[in-house]
N, C-alpha and C positions, 0 to 999 in steps of 0.2 A: 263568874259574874253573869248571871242570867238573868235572860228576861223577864218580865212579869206576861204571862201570858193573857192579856187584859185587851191585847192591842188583837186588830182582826184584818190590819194588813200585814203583809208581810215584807214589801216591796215600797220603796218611792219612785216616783218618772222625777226626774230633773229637768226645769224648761230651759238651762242651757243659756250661750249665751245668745246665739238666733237659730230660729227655727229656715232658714234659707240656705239652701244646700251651696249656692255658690259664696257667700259670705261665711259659710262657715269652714267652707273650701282654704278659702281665705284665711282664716283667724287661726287654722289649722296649722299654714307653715309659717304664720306670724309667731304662734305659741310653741310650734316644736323649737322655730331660733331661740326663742328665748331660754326656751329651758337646755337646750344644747350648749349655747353659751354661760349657762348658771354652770352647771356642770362642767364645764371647761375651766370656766374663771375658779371657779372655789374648789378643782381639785389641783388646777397650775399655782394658787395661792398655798394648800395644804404642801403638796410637793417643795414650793420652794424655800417654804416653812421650817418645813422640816431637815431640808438637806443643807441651806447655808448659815452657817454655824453666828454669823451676825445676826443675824434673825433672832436667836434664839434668849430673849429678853421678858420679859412680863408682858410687854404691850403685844409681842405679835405671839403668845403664847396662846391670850386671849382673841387675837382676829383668828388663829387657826380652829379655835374653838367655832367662832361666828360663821367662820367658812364652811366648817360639817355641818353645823344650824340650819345654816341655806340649802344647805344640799339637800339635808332631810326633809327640813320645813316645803320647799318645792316638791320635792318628789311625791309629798303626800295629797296633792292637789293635781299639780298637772297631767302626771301620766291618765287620771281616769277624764280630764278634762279635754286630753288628747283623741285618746278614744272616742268619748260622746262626740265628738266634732263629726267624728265619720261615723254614725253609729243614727239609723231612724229612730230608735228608741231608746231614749237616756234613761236606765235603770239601774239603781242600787237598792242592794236588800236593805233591811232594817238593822241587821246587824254590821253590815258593810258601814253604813253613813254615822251608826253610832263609833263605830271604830276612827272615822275619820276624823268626827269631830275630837275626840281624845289625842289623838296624833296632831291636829290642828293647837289645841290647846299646848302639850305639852312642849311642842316645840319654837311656838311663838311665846309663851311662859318662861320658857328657859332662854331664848332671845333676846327677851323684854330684861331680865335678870343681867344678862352678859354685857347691854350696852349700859348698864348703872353700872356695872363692877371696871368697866373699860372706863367709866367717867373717873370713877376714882380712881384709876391707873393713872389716870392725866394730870388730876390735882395733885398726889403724892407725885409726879416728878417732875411736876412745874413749881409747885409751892412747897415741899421738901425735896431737892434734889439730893441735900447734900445725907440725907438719912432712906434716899429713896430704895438702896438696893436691900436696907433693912427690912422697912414697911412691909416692901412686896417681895417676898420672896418667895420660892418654889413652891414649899411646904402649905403657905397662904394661897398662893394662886390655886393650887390646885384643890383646896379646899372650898374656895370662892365656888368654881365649875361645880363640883361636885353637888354644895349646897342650893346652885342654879336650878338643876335636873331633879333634884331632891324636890324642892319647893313648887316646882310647875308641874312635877308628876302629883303634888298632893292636891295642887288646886284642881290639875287635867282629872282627877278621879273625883271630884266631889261635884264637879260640873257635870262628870258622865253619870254618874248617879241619878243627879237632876232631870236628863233626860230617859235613863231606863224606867222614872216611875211614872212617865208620861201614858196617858193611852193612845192609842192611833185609832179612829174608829174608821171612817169614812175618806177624808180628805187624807190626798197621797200623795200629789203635786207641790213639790217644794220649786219655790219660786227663786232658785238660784242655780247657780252653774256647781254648784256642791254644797257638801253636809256641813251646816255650821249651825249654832244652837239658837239663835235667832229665829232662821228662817223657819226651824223645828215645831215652835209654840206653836204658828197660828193654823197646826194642822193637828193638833191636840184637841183632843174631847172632855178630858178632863179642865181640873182648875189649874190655871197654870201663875195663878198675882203668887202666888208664890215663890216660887219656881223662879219666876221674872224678879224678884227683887231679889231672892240668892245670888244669880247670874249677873243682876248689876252692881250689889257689894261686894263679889267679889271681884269684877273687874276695877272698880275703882280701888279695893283695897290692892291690889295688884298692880294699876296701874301709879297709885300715887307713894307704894312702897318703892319702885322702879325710880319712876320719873323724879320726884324728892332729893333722892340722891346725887342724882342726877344734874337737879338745878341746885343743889347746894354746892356743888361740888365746879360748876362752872361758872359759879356768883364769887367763888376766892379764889379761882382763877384768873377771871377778869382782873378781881383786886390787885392779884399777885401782879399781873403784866402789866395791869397800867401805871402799876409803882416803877417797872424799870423804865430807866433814864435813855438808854439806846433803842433808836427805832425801830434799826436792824434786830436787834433782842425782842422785840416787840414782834414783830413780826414771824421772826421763827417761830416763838410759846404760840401765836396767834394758830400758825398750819397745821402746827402738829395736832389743834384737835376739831381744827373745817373738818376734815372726814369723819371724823366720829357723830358731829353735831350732826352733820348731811343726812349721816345715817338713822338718828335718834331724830330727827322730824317724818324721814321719811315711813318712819315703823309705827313712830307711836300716833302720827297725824291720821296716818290711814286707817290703822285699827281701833282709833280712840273712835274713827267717825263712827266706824261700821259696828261694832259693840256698843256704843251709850244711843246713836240715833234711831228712831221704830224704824223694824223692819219692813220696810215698803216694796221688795222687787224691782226699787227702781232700780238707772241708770249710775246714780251713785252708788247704790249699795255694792252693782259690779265690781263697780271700777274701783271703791276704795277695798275690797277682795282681792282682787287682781293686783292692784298695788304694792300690798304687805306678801302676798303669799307666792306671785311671781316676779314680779317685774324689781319688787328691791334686793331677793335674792341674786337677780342676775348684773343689778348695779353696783350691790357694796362692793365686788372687787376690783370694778372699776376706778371707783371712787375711792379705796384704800389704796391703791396702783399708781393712779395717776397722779396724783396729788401729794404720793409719798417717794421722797426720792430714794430712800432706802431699799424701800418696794423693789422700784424699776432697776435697781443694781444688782439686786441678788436675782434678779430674773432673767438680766443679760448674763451673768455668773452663772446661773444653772444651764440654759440654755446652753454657753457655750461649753461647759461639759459636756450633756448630752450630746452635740453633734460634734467633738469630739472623739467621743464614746463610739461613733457610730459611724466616723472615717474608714 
């Protein structure tokens, strides 16, 4: 996949998130905690995933999936966001920021996909229990993932396309803390109304293939639970899918902002960045953890293996 050789830089500066050496001093071990803790949380999630054989059901087949998601999805931002912090001058080449954005896409594409296919894990064992271990089973699950990765590598390459036929002439300065395809246009020489309505049908066709599911699938939910007659019943159907919802506002609210809204450099456009690409990677395991009592037993259980183990 090569370049068009059309473009006459070769480099972008990134303006980061401030240009102030003590604030970004600052924002420096704010963002390594964060990403320390993503990394913590979603590979003590993988691990206990994997080793407590309760676990090992559809629902947390698919959080184990969501927890590599993060891990990837973060790594591909932070670490160079780490860097620039300490770094007088924020540079990425042109083939570096195109790569990034590709890895941006593919792996919130395939995110986006995992928290629709987890909705329907919900409905199928809330509102078919008693056919639920039919529905979902190994063979499907792992078909669901697979077609996830499938589908956001096909849209992450049609997006990267978008950008390689871009020109670069003059303007170099991308007006964010990193490579995303928004901030990309308005430093293009070329036409880009093109370009720009690709990138927004496909985000909507992506986001409302996603989300669709999504809300159809927790609209017979609702139905389902508020047909039972115990409140107690009522209640449990209601927990078991707060974490997931938690999760699916906090992904698709941030990115629906920062994908459909003009790109401005503002203060939002940061933060709702910052939002999807670090900060809910290091809370979904939180929020799957806390919230789930299952979670916290197989994690006392692992745990006390390990130090066990190490008596």
């Amino acid at each position: 996949m090569a370049l068009r050789n059309h473009s006459t830089i070769t480099e972008f500066i990134l303006i980061g998130l401030s240009d102030n050496p003590i604030i970004e001093a600052l924002l420096f071990v704010l963002f390594l905690g964060i990403y320390l803790l993503t990394l913590m949380g979603n590979l003590t999630m993988l691990l206990v995933i994997r080793t407590d054989s309760h676990l090992h059901t559809p629902m947390y087949f698919f959080l184990s999936n969501l927890s590599f998601l993060d891990l990837c999805f973060s790594s591909v931002t932070v670490p160079k966001l780490l860097k620039d912090l300490l770094s007088e001058k924020k540079i990425i080449s042109v083939e570096g920021c195109l790569t990034q954005v590709f890895f941006v896409f593919i792996t919130a594409g395939t995110e986006a996909f995992l928290l629709s296919m987890m909705a329907y894990d919900r409905y199928a064992a809330i509102c078919h229990p008693l056919l639920y271990s039919q529905v979902m089973s190994n063979q499907l699950c792992v078909k669901l993932v697979l077609a996830s990765w499938g589908l956001a590598s096909l849209n992450a390459v049609i997006i990267v396309f978008l950008a390689i036929n871009l020109d670069f002439c003059e303007a170099q300065t991308v007006y964010h803390y990193t490579c995303e395809l928004p901030s990309l246009f308005p430093l293009s020489c070329s036409d880009i109304s093109i370009n720009i309505d690709i990138l927004i049908c496909s985000i909507l066709l992506h986001g409302l293939g996603t989300f669709l599911p999504i809300f159809f699938s927790y609209a017979r939910i609702v139905s389902t639970v508020l047909s039972i007659s115990s409140t107690t019943g009522r209640s449990k159907a209601f927990s078991t899918c707060s974490s997931h919802l938690t999760a699916v506002i906090l992904f698709f609210g941030s990115g629906l902002i920062r994908y459909l809204m003009p790109t401005s450099g503002s203060f939002l456009d940061l933060l709702s960045s910052l939002q999807y690409s670090a900060v809910t990677p290091m809370l979904n395991p939180l929020i799957y953890s806390l919230k789930n009592m299952e979670v916290k037993a197989a994690v006392k259980r692992t745990l006390g293996k390990y130090l066990q183990y190490f008596r």
